[in-house]
C-alpha positions as a printed NumPy array, in Angstrom:
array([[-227.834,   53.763,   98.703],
       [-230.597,   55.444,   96.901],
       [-234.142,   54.52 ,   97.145],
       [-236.187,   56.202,   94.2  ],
       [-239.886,   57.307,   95.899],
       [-241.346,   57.836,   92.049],
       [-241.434,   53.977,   92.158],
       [-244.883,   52.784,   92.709],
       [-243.059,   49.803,   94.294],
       [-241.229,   52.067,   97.101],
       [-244.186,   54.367,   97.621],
       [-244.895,   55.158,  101.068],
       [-247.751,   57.161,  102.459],
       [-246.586,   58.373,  105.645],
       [-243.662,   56.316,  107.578],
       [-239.936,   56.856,  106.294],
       [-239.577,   52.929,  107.758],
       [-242.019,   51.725,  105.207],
       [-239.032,   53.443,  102.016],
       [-235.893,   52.464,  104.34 ],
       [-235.967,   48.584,  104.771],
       [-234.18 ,   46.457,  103.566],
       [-230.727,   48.79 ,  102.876],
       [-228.143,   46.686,  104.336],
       [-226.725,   48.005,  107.882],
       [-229.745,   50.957,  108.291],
       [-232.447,   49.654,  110.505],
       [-235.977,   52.147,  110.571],
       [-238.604,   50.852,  112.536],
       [-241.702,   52.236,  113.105],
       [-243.126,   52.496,  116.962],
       [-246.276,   52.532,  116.123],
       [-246.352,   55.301,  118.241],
       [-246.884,   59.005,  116.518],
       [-245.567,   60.932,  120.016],
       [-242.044,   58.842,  119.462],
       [-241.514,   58.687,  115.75 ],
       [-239.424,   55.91 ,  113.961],
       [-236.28 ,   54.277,  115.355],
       [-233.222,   54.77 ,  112.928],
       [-230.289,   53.175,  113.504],
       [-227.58 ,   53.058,  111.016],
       [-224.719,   50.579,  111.952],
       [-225.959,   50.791,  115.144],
       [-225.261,   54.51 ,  115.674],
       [-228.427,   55.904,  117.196],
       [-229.743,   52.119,  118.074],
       [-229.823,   52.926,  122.201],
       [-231.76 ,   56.547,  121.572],
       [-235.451,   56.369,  123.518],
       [-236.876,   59.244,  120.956],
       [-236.027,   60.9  ,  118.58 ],
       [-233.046,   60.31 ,  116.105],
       [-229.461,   60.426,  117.547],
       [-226.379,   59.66 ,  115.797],
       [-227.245,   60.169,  112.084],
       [-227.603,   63.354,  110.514],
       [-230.869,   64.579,  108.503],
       [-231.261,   66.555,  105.887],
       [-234.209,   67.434,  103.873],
       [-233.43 ,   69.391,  100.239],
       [-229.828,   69.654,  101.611],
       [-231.006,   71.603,  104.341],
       [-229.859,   70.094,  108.136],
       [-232.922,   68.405,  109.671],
       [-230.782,   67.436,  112.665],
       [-230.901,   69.766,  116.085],
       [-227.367,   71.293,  117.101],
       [-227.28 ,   68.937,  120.099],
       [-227.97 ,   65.9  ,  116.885],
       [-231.052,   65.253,  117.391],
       [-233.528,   64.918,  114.778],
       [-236.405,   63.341,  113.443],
       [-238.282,   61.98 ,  110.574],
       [-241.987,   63.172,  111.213],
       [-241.241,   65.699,  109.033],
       [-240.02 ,   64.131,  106.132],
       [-243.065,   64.785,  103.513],
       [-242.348,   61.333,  101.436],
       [-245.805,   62.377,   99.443],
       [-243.829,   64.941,   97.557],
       [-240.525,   63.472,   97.921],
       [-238.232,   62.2  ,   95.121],
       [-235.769,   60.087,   96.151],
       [-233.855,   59.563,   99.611],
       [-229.83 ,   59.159,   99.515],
       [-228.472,   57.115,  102.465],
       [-224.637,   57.593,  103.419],
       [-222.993,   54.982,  105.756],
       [-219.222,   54.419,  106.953],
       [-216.828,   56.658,  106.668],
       [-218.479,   59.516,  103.387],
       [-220.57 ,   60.56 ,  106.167],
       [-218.473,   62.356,  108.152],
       [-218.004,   64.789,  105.101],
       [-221.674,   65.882,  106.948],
       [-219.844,   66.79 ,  109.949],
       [-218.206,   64.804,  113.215],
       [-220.052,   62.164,  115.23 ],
       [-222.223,   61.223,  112.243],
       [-223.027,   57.673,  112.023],
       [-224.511,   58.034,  108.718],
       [-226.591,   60.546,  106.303],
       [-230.228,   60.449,  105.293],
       [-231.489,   62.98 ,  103.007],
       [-234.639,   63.63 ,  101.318],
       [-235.003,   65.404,   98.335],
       [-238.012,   66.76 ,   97.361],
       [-239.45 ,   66.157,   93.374],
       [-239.106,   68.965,   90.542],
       [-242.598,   69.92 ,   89.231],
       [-243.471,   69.006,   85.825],
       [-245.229,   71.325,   83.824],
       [-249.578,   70.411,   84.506],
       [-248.445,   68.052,   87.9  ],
       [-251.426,   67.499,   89.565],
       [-251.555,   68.557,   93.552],
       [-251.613,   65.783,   95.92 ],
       [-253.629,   65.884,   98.945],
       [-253.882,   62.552,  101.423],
       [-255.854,   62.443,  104.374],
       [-255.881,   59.163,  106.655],
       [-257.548,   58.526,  109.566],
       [-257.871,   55.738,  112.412],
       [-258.917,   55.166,  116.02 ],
       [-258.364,   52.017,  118.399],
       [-259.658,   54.095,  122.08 ],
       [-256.254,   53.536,  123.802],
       [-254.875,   57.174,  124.678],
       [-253.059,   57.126,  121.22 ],
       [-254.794,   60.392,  119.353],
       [-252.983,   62.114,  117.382],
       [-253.063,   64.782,  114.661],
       [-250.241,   65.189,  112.063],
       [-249.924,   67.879,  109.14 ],
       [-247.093,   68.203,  106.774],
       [-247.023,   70.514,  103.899],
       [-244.334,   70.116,  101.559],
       [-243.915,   72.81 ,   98.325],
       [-240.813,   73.036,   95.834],
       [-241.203,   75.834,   93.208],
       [-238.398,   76.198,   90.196],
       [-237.666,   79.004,   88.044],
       [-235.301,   79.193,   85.055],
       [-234.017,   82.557,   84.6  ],
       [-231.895,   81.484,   81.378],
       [-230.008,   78.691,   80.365],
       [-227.782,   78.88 ,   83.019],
       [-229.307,   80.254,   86.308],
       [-232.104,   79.073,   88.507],
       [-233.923,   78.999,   91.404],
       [-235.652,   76.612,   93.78 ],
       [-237.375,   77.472,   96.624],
       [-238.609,   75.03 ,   98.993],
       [-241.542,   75.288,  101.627],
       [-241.813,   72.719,  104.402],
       [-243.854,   72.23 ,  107.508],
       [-244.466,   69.991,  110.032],
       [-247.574,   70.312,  112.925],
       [-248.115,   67.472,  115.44 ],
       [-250.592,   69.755,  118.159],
       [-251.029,   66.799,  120.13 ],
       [-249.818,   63.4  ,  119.993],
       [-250.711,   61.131,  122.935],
       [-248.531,   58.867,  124.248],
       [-249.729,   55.528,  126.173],
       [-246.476,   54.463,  127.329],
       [-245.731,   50.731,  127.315],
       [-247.508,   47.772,  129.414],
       [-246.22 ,   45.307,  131.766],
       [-246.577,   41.664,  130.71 ],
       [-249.675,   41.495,  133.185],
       [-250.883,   44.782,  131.488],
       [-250.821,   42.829,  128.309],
       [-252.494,   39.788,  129.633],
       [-255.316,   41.78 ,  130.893],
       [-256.124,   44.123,  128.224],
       [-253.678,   44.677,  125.345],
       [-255.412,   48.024,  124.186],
       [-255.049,   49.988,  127.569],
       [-252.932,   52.465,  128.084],
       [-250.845,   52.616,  130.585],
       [-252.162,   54.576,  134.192],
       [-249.17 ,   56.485,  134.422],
       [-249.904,   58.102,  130.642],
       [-253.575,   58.93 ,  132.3  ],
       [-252.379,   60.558,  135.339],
       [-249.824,   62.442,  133.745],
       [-251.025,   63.476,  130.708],
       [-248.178,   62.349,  128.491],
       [-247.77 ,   63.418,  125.245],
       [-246.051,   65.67 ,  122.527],
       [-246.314,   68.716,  120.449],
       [-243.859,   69.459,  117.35 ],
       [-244.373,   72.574,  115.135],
       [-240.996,   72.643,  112.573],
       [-241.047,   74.845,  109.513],
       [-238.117,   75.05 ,  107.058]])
C-alpha cells in the first residue's frame, strides 16, 4: 500500500497515525503521549510492544530507521517534507530482512525548481506533567550530473530534549482528576530524551 502525502486529503502535520489509518491489517495509533510515540502494529506483529516500534522494520529514504535489536520509531519521520510512505505486509517483507512483520518507509519529496521552504511550529499546554519539545529537520538536495548520473543527498534530524511522561491513572485517579499525572511520574522524574540524525 502506498499512501501519497502530496494529497491535501492525506496531509498530516506531525503524527505518522494521522497518514496510516485505514490500510487494511496496519494499525498506528497515536498515545497521545510524545515520551512513547505511536503504536504500530502490522498484522499484529509489534501489537504487545510498551514503546517504541517492535516487529516492523523502518526505513526512511531507504535508509534502516530500525535499531539492530528492531527497535524503532516514528518520531522521526518528517511527514512535512515527505512524499509518499510505502507499506509492505505478509510475506515481501522479509526481502527487508528476518523477523519482519512488515515494512514502512518514508520517502522524502524531490525539490522542484522555486519550492518554497516550509517551516511549522505548533504549540499546546494542558498543566499535567506532559511538556515536551520536538524538532525535526528534514533536507533532500538533487543534482544531475548528465543525463544519466545523479545524486541525492538527504539530511535528517530528530531532537526530543525532554519529553515528560505522566504515566497512566487508576480508575479512581480518573474519577478524581482526569488531568493529573500520575505521583509516581512526580517522584521519579519520568521522561525521555531522543537525539537521531541520519
Amino acid at each position: 500500500d502506498m499512501v501519497d502525502l502530496r494529497n491535501e486529503r492525506n496531509r498530516a502535520d506531525a503524527q505518522a497515525s494521522e497518514a496510516l489509518s485505514g490500510i487494511a491489517g496496519l494499525s498506528a495509533r497515536d498515545r497521545q503521549n510524545q515520551a512513547q510515540d505511536t503504536l504500530l502494529s502490522i498484522r499484529g506483529f509489534g501489537a504487545r510492544s510498551t514503546f517504541g516500534v517492535r516487529g516492523v522494520r523502518l526505513f526512511a529514504d531507504g535508509i534502516p530507521a530500525s535499531m539492530p535489536d528492531g527497535q524503532g520509531q516514528l518520531s522521526h519521520f518528517n511527514l512535512l517534507g515527505g512524499e509518499r510512505i510505502e507499506v509492505m505486509r505478509g510475506t515481501f517483507s522479509a526481502l527487508h530482512g528476518n523477523s519482519s512483520g512488515g515494512v514502512v518507509q518514508l520517502w522524502s519529496a524531490q525539490g522542484q525548481t522555486d519550492d518554497p521552504w516550509r517551516v511549522r511550529a505548533t504549540a499546546g499546554s494542558h498543566d499535567a506533567y506532559s511538556a515536551a519539545q520536538r524538532d525535526s529537520v528534514n533536507a533532500r538536495f538533487d543534482f544531475s550530473f548528465d543525463t544519466t548520473r545523479k545524486l541525492s543527498a538527504v539530511f535528517n534530524h530528530v531532537g526530543l530534549a525532554y519529553a515528560q511522561d505522566p504515566l497512566g491513572l487508576s480508575a479512581a485517579q480518573v474519577r478524581d482528576d482526569p488531568r493529573q499525572a500520575s505521583p509516581v511520574a512526580l517522584q521519579f522524574n519520568t521522561r525521555k530524551s531522543v537525539h537521531q540524525s541520519q
